[in-house]
SERO-4910 file (N, C-alpha, C, O; in steps of 0.05 Angstrom, whole numbers):
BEGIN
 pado doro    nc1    nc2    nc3   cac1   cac2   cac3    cc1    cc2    cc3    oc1    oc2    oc3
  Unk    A   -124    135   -691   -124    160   -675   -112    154   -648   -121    138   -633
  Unk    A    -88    170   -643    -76    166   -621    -94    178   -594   -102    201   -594
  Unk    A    -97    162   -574   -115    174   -548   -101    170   -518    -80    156   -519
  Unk    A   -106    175   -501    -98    176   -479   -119    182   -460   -128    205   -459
  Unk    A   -128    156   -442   -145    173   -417   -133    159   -395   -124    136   -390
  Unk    A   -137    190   -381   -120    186   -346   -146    188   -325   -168    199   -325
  Unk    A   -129    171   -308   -150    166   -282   -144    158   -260   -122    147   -260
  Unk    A   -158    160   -233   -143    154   -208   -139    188   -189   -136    188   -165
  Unk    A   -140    199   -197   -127    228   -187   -156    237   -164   -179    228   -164
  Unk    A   -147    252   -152   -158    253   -117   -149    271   -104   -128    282   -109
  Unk    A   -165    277    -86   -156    297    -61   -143    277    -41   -156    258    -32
  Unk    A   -116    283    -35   -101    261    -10    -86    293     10    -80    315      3
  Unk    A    -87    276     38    -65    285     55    -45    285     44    -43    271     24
  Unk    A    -24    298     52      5    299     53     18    273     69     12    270     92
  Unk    A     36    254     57     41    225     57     31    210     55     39    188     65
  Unk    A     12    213     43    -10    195     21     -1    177      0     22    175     -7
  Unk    A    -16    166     -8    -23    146    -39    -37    158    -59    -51    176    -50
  Unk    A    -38    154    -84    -52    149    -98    -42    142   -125    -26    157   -135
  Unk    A    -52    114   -141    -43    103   -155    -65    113   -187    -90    114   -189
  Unk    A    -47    119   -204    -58    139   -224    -56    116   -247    -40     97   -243
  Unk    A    -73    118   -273    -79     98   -289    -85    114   -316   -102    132   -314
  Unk    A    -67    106   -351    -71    113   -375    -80     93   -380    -67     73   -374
  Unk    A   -103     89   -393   -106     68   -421   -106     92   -443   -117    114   -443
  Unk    A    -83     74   -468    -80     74   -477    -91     73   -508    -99     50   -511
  Unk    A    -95     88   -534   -106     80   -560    -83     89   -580    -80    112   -589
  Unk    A    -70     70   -585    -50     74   -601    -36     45   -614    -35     22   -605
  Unk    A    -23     60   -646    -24     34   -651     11     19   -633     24     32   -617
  Unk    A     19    -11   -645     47    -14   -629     55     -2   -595     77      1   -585
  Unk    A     31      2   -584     39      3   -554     60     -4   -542     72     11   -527
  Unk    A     67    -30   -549     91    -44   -532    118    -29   -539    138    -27   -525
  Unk    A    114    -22   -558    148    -14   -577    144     24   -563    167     33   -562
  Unk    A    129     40   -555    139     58   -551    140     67   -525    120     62   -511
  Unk    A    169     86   -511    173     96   -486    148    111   -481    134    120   -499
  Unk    A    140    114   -453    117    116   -446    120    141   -426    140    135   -412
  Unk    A    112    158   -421    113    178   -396     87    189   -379     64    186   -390
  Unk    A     90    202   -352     81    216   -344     86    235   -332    103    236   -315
  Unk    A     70    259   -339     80    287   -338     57    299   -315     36    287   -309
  Unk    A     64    322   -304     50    340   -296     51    363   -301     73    372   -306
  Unk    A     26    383   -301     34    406   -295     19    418   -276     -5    413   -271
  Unk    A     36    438   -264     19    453   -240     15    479   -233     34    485   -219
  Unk    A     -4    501   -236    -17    522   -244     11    540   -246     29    540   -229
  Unk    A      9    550   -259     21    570   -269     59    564   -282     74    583   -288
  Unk    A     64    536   -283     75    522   -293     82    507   -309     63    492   -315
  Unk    A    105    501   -323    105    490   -356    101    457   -345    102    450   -321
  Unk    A     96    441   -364     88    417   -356    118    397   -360    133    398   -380
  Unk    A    121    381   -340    146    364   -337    142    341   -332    128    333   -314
  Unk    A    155    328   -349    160    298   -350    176    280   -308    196    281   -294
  Unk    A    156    270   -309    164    256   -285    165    227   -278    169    219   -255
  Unk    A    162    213   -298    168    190   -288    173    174   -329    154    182   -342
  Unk    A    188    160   -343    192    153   -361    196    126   -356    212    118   -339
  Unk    A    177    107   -376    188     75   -368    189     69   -412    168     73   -424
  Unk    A    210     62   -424    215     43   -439    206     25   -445    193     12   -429
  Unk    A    208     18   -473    191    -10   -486    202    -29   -470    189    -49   -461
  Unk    A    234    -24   -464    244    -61   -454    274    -49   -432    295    -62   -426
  Unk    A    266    -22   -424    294    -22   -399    278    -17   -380    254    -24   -381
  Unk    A    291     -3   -355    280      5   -330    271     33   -335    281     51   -349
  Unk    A    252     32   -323    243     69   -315    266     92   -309    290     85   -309
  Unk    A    263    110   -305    273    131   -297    254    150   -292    235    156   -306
  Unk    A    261    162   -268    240    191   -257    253    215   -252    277    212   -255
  Unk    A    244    242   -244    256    265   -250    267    261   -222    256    240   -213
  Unk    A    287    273   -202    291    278   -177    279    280   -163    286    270   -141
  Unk    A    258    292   -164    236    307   -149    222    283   -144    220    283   -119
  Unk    A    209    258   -154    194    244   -151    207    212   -139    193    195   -128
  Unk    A    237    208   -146    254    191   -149    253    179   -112    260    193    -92
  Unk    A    244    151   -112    236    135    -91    204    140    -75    189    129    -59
  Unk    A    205    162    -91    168    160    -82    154    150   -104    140    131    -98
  Unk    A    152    156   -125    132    148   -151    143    122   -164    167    116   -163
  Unk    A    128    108   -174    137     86   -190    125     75   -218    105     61   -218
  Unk    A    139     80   -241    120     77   -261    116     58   -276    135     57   -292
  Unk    A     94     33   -282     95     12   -298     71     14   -320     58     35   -324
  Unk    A     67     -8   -333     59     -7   -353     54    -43   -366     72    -59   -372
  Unk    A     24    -48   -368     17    -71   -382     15    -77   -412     -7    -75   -423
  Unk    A     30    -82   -422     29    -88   -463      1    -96   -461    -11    -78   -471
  Unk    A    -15   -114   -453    -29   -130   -458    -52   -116   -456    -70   -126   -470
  Unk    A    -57   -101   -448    -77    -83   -431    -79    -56   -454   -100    -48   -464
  Unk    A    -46    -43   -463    -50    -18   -473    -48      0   -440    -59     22   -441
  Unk    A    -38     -6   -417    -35     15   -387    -20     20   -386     -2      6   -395
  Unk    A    -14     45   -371     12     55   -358      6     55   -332    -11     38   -329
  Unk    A     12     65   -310      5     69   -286     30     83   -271     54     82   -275
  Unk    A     17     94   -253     46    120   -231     28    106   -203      5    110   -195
  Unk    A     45     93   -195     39     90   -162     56    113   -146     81    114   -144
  Unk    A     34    132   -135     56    155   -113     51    151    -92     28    148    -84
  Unk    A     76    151    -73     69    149    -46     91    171    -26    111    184    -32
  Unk    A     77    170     -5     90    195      4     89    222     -6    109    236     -7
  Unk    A     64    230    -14     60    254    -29     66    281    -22     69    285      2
  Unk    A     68    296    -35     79    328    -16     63    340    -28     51    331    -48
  Unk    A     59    373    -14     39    397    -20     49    398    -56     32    403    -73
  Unk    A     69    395    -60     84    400    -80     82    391   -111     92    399   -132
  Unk    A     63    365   -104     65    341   -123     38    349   -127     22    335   -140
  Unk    A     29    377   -115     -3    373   -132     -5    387   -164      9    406   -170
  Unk    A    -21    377   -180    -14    391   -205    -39    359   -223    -47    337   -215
  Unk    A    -41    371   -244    -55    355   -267    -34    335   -278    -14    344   -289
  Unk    A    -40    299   -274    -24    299   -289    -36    277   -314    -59    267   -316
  Unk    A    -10    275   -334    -18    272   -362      5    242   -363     26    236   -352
  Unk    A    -16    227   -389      6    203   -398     18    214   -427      9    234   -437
  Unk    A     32    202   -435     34    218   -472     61    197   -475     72    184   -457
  Unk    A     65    197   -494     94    173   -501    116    199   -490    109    221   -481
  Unk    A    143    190   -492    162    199   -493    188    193   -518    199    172   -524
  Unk    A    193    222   -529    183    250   -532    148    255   -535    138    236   -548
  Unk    A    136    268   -530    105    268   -533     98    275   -570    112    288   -585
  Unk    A     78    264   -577     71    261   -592     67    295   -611     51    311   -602
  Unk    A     83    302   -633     75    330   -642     51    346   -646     50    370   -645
  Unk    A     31    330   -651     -1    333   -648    -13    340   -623    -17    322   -606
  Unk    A    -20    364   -619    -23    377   -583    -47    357   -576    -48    349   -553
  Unk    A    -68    348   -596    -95    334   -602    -94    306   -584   -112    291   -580
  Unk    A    -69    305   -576    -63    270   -569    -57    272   -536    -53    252   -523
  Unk    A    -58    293   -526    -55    304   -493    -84    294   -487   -102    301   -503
  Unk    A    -91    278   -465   -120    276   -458   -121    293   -434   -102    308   -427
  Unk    A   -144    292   -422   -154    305   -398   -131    311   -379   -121    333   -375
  Unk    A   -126    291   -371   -116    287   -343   -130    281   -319   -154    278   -316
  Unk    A   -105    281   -297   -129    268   -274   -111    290   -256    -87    293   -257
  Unk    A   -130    304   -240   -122    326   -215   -120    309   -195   -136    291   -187
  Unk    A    -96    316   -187    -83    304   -159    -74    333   -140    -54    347   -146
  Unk    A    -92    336   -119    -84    357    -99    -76    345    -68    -92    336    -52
  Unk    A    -52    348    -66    -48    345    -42    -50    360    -19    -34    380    -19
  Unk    A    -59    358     -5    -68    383     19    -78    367     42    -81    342     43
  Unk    A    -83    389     67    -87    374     94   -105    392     96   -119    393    115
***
């Protein structure tokens, strides 16, 4: 059974931190592209940061030199280090492979990240 739980998410100021964390339940971890998405109220949910079994990451514009996304094989983790946060970046966010898995059942919680002063 494929799972996903997210964690780390917080109330921060505006140019803040906060370093966000998936463990992972799936089988072959290492072999599949990995993402994290958000979404934020009244908004479709978007892929923002993508890291690969074996290249470099890539992130959407919006997040590109502030967020950084890695990931432990060994562990089954992903992780989004954000820094420099904006009002903007607040929203739920979610791990899920990339493309996300067709089974809506495999989306976990998420972790709320609001940025505000």
């Amino acid at each position: 059974q494929v799972k996903f739980v997210e964690s780390g998410g917080g109330l921060v100021q505006p140019g803040g931190s906060l370093r966000l964390s998936c463990a992972a339940s799936v089988s072959a971890f290492r072999l599949l592209p990995m993402g994290w998405y958000r979404q934020a109220p009244g908004k479709q949910r978007e892929l923002v940061a993508r890291i690969p079994s074996a290249s470099s990451p890539t992130y959407a514009d919006s997040v590109t030199d502030r967020f950084t996304i890695s990931r432990d094989n060994a562990k089954k983790m992903v992780y989004l280090q954000m820094n420099s946060l904006k009002p903007e970046d607040t929203a739920v966010y979610y791990c899920n492979r990339d493309p996300p898995y067709t089974n809506s059942g495999t989306w976990g919680q998420g972790t709320q990240v609001t940025v505000s002063s």
